[in-house]
C-alpha positions in Angstrom: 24.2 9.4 2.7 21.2 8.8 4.6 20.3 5.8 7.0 16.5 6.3 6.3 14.4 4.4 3.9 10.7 4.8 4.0 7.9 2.1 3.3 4.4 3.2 2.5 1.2 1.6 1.6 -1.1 3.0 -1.1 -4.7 2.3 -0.7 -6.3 4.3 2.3 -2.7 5.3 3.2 -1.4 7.6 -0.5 -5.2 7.5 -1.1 -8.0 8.7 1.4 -9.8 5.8 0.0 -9.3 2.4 -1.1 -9.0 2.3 -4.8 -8.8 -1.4 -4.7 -12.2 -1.6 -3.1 -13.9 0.9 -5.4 -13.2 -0.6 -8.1 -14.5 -4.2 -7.0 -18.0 -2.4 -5.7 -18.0 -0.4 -8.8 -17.7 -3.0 -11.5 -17.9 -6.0 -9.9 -21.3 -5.2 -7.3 -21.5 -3.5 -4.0 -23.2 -7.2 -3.0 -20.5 -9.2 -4.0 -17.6 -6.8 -2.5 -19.7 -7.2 1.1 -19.8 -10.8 1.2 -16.3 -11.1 0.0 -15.7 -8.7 3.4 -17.3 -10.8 5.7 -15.6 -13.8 4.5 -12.4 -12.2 5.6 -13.7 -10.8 8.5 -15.0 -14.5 9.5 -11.1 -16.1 8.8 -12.2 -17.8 5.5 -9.6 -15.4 3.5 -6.4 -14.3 4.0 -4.8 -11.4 2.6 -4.1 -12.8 -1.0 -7.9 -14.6 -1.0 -9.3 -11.1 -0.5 -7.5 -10.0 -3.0 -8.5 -12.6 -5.4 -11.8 -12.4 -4.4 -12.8 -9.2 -4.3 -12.2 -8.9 -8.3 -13.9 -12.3 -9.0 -16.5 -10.5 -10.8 -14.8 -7.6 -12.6 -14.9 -7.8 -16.0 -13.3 -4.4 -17.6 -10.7 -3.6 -20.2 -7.9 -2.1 -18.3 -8.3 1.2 -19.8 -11.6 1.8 -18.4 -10.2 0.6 -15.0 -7.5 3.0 -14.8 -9.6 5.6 -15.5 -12.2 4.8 -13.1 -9.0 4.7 -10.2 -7.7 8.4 -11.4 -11.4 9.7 -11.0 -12.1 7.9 -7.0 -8.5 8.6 -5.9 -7.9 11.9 -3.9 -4.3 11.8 -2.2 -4.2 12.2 1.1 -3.0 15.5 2.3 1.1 15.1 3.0 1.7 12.6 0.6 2.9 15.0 -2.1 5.2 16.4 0.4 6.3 13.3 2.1 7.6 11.7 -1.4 9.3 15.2 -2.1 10.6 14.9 1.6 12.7 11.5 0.8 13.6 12.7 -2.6 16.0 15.5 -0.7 16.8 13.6 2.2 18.1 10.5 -0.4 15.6 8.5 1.2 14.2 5.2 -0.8 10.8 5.3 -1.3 9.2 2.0 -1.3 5.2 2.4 -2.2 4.6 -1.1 -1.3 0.8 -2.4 -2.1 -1.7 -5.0 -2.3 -3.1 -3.5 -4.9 -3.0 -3.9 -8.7 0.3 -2.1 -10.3 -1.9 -0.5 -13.2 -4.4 1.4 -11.7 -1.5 2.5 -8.9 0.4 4.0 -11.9 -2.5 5.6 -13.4 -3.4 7.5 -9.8 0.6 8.1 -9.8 0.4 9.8 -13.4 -2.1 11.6 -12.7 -1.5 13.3 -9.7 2.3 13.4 -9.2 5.1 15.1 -11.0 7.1 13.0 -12.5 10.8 13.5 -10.6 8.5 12.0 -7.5 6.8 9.2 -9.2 10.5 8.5 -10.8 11.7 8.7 -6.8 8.7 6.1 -5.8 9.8 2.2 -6.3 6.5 0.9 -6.3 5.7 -3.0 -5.4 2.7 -3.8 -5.9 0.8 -7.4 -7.6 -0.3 -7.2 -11.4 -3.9 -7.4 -13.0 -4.6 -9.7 -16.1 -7.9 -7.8 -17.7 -10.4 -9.0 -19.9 -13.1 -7.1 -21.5 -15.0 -10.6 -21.3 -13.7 -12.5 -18.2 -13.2 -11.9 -14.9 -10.0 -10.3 -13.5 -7.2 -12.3 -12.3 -4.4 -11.2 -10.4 -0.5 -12.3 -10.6 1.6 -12.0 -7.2 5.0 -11.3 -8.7 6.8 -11.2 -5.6 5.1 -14.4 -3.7 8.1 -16.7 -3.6 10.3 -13.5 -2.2 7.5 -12.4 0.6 7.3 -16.8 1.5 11.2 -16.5 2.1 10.9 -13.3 3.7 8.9 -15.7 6.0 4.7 -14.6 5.1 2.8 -17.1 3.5 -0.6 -15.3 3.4 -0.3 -11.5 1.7 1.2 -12.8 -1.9 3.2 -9.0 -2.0 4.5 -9.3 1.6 5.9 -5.4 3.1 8.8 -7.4 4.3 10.3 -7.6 0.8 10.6 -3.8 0.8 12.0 -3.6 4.6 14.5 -6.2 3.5 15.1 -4.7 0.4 15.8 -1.0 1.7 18.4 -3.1 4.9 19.9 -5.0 2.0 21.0 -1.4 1.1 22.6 -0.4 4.2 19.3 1.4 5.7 19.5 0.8 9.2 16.2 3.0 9.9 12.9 2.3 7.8 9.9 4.5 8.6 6.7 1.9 7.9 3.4 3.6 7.0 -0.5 2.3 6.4 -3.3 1.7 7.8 -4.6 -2.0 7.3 -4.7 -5.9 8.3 -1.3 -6.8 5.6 0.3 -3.7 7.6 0.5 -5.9 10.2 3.9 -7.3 8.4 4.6 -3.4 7.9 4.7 -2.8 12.2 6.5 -6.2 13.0 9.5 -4.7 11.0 9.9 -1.1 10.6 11.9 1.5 13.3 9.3 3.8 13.3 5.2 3.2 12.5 2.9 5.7 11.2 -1.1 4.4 11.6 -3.8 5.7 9.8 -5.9 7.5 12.8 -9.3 4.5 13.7 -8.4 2.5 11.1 -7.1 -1.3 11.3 -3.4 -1.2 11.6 -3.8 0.9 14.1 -6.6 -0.6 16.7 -3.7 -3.7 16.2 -0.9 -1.2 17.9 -2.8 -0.6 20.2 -4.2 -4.4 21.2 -0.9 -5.0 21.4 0.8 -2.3 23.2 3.0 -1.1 19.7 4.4 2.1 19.6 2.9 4.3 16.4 2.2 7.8 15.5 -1.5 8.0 14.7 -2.1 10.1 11.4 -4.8 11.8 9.6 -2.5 13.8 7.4 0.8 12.7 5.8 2.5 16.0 7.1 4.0 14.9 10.2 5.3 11.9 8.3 7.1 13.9 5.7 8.4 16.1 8.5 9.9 13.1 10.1 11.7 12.2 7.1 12.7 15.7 7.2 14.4 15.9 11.0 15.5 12.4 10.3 18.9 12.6 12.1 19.0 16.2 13.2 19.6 17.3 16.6 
């Protein structure tokens, strides 16, 4: 049995782009989505107000979301291989997001084989649609990420790290690439940064070891040699 579990973000991490973006400039204004940024940017939002905010003016069935997400998402290169790469090792794979469960599943059905998307436990927040009001969204693990000890990202990382330790894995290999990654770094043995994005301009403010990526390959290879000699 293996001592490894991995913990990977979705949007801009799975995905070369943010799904959870894309949908907010395409259906709820590119306008709205920019001024919703800059809020954040200024310190007016946290991680769940951005979140909240960005969808404030979406108003879709969830159908014609989902759909949508399968057409914008293109996986990033690796990430078929890194999934396949815990499968074998016996590795937990925790796809932990900030994003909306539905249109993560739809990507997921679309693009992977179904022994890996039965491998990936994914944690991610909920959508409530309406073809007639805006969309909402439900933070069904809140209460667990506030005891885990984060009050501000409503699906904290932490509940995954602590989730996969809870299970005897002594060695969690953390991957993304944005600001709610910063809960990813704090915890994990081993960080893998999406090259100039976010998460990793904050390793290196700070002096925090990471592996910069552009590819998921030298992740899933790590999962591989995980242990070996």
């Amino acid at each position: 049995m293996t001592d490894l579990a991995v913990v990977c973000d979705f949007d801009g991490t799975a995905t070369l782009l943010d799904i959870g973006d894309e949908i907010s400039k395409r259906f709820g204004g590119l306008e709205h989505f920019q001024e919703q940024k800059e809020r954040f940017a200024r310190g007016e939002l946290d991680t769940r107000g951005i979140i909240e905010s960005i969808y404030a003016r979406v108003v879709a069935a969830e159908p014609e979301i989902s759909s949508f997400a399968v057409e914008a998402a293109r996986l990033t290169p690796g990430f078929v291989e890194l999934i396949a790469a815990a499968r074998e090792r016996g590795a937990p794979f925790y796809l932990a997001s900030g994003g909306l469960r539905q249109y993560i599943e739809a990507v997921l059905e679309a693009h992977l084989p179904a022994e890996l998307r039965q491998h990936a436990r994914l944690r991610a927040n909920e959508g409530i649609f309406s073809p007639s009001k805006p969309l909402r969204v439900r933070f069904p693990s809140d209460q667990e990420s506030r005891r885990a000890g984060c009050s501000v990202c409503g699906s904290c990382k932490r509940v995954s790290i602590a989730e996969a330790r809870r299970e005897g894995k002594s060695y969690v290999l953390g991957i993304g690439d944005g600001f709610a990654d910063r809960c990813l770094v704090q915890f994990v043995d081993r960080t893998f940064a999406r090259e100039g994005s976010y998460l990793q301009r904050y390793c290196l403010e700070r002096g925090l070891a990471h592996t910069a990526f552009t590819d998921l390959h030298g992740a899933a290879e790590a999962v591989r040699r995980h242990g070996s000699c």
